[in-house]
C-alpha positions as CSV (number, residue, x, y, z in Angstrom):
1,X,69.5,188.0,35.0
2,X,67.6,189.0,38.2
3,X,65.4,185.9,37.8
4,X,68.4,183.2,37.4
5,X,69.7,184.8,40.6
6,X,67.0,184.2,42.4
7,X,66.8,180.7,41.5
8,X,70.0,180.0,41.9
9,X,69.9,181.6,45.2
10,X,66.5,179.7,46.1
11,X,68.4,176.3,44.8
12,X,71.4,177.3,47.4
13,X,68.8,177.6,50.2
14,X,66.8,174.9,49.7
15,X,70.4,172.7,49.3
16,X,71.7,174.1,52.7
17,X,68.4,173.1,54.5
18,X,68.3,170.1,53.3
19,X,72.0,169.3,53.9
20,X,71.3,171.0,57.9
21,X,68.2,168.7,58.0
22,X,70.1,165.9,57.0
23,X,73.1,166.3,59.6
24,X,70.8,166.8,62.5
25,X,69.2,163.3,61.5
26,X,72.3,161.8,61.5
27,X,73.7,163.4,64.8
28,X,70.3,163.0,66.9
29,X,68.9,159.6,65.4
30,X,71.9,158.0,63.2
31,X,74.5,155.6,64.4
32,X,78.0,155.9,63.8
33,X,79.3,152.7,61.8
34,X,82.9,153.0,63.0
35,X,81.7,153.3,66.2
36,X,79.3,150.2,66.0
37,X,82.4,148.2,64.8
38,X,84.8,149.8,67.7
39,X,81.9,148.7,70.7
40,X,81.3,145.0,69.1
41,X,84.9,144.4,68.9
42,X,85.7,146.0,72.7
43,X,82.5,143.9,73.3
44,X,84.4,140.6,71.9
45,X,87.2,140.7,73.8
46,X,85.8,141.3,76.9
47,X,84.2,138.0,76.6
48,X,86.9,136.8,75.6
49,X,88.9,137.6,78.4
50,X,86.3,136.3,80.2
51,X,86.4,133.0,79.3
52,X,90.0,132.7,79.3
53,X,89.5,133.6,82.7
54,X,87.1,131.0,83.5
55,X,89.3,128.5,81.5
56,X,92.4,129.1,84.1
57,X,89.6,128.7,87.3
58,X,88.3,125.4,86.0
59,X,91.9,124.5,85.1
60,X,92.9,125.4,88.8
61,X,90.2,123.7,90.4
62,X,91.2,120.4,88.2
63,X,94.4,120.7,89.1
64,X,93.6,121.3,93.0
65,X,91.6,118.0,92.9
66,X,94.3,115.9,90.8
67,X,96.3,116.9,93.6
68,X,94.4,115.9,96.6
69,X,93.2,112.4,94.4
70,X,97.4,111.8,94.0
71,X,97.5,113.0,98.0
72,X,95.0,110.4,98.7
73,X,96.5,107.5,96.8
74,X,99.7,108.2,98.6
75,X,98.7,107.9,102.2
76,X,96.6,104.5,100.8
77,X,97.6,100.7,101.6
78,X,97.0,97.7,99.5
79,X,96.2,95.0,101.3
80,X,95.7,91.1,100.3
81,X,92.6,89.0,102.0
82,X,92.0,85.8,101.1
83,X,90.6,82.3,102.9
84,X,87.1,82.1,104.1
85,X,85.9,85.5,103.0
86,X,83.4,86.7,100.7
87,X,85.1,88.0,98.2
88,X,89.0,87.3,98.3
89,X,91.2,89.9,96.5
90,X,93.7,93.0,96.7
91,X,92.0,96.1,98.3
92,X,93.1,99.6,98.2
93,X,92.2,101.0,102.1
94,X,93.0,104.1,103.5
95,X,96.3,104.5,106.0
96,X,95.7,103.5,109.6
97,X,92.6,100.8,108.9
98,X,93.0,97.5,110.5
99,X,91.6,93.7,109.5
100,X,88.3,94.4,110.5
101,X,88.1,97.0,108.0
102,X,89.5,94.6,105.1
103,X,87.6,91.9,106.0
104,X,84.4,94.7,105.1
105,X,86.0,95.4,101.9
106,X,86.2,91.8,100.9
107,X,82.5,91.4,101.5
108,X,82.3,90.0,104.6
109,X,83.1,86.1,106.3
110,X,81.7,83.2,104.9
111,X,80.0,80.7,107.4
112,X,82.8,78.8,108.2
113,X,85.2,81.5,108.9
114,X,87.0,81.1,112.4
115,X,86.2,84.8,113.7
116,X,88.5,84.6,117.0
117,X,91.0,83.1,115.1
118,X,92.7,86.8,113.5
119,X,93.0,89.7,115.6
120,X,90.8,91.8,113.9
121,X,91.7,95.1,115.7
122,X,95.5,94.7,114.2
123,X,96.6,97.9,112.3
124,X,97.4,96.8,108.2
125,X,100.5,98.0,106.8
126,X,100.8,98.5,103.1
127,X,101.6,95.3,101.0
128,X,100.0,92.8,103.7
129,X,98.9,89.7,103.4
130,X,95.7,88.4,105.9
131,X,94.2,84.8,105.7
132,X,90.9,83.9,107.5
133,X,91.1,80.2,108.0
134,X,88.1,77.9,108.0
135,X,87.2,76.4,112.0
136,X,88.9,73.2,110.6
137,X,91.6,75.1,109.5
138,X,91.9,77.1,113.2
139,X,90.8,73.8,115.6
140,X,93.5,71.6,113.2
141,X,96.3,74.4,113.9
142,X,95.5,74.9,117.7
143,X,95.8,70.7,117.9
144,X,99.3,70.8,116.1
145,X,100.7,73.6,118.6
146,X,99.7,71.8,121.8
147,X,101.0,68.6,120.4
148,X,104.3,70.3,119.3
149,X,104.5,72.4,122.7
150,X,103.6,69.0,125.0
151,X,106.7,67.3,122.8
152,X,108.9,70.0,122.9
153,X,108.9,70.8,119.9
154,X,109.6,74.5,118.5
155,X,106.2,76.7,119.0
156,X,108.2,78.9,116.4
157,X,108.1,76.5,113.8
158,X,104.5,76.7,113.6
159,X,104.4,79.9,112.5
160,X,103.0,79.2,109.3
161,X,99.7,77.6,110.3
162,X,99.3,80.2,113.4
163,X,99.2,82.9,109.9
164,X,96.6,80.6,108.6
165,X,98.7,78.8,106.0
166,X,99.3,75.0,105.3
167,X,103.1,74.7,105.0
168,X,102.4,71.7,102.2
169,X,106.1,70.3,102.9
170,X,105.4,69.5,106.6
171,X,101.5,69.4,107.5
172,X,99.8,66.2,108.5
173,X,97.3,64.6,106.9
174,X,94.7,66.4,108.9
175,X,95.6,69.4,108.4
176,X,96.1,68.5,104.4
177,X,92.6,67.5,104.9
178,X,91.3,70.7,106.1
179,X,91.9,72.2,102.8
180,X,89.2,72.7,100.4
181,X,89.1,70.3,97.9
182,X,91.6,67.7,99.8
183,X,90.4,64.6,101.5
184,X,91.8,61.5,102.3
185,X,93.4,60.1,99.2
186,X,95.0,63.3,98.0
187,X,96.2,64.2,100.9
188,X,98.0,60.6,101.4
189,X,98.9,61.6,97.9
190,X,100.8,64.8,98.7
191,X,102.4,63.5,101.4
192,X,103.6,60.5,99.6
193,X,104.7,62.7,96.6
194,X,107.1,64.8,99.3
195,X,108.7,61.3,100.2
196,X,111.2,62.0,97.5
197,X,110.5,65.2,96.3
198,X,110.3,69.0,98.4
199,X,107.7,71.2,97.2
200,X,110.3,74.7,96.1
201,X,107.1,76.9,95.5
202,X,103.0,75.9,95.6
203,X,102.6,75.3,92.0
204,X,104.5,72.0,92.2
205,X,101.5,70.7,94.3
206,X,100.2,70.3,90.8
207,X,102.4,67.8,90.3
208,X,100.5,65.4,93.0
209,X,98.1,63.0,91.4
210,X,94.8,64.0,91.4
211,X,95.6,68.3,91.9
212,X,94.8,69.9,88.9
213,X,93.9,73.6,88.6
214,X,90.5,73.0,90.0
215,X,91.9,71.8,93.5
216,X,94.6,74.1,93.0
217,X,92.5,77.6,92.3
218,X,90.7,76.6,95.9
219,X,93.8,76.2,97.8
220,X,96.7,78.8,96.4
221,X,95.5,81.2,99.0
222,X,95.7,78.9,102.0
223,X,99.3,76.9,101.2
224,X,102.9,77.9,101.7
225,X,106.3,75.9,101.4
């Protein structure tokens, strides 16, 4: 009996070290598992949070610069340039520029552009329409108001070709002529044509014999009725 006692009380020693070394592993060098899965998850949402955070910056920023873009196309103009520049066309300019400025944004004037003949220092207003005439276009205009002033004729009634456009109803035939496209036969033709019929809009020039779209694509910009 004495000797199963005393393994059995060995046994119990030898099990309570063992369990005490085994504890103090596990409390000095161990790692908690629940506590690896509570950190990783706190971890998670912090980034998370972090990105959602970012998310709502980026969105404001966006949103801030949306608004100025929309701010900017509000205060804009569109303007409409056409005759003897570069590149004829609508152009979006910023409130407050004046013809100089469009006449940049359509490239520039050709060769034959009659500089002195638009004010270039005029403020645009949105929706506007400027026409550069040609020098024939300027020198045929400024010979029709002195020979409608000297008759006493109505100055007013030029106002037309003053803006640069050939009323095709009631030019002459020089001033027919100093369209692109138009020399001496059409522009006998047109004015024959208006004889017995009135031009109601531009695209009845058309209609004149030897004015097809060619003749007409060069002109559309420079005619009125």
């Amino acid at each position: 009996m004495g000797k199963k006692k005393f393994i059995t009380t060995v046994t119990c020693i030898v099990f309570i070290v063992f369990s005490g070394i085994l504890y103090l592993k596990q409390d000095t060098g161990g790692t908690d598992a629940s506590f690896i899965n509570e950190t990783g998850s706190a971890m998670e949402t912090a980034d998370a949070g972090s990105g959602i955070l970012q998310e709502e910056e980026a969105g404001g920023r966006q949103e801030a610069e949306d608004g100025s873009s929309a701010q900017a196309a509000t205060n804009g103009i569109a303007v409409y340039i056409c005759g003897a520049v570069k590149h004829p066309g609508v152009y979006s300019l910023p409130d407050g520029q004046r013809i100089c400025d469009a006449v940049d944004a359509a490239g520039g004037f050709k060769k034959s552009a009659a500089r002195s003949a638009i004010n270039l220092a005029k403020v645009l207003s949105d929706g506007e329409q400027v026409v550069v005439p040609t020098k024939k276009q300027a020198a045929s205009y400024k010979n029709n108001n002195i020979g409608n002033a000297e008759n006493g004729g109505d100055v007013a009634g030029t106002k037309a070709g003053a803006a640069g456009l050939v009323n095709i109803n009631t030019a002459s035939r020089e001033e027919l002529m100093s369209l692109p496209g138009i020399g001496e036969s059409k522009a006998d033709a047109v004015i024959e044509y208006r004889l017995s019929n009135s031009f109601k809009s531009i695209m009845d020039i058309k209609n004149v014999t030897g004015i097809k779209d060619g003749v007409f694509n060069q002109i559309k910009d420079l005619i009125t009725v």
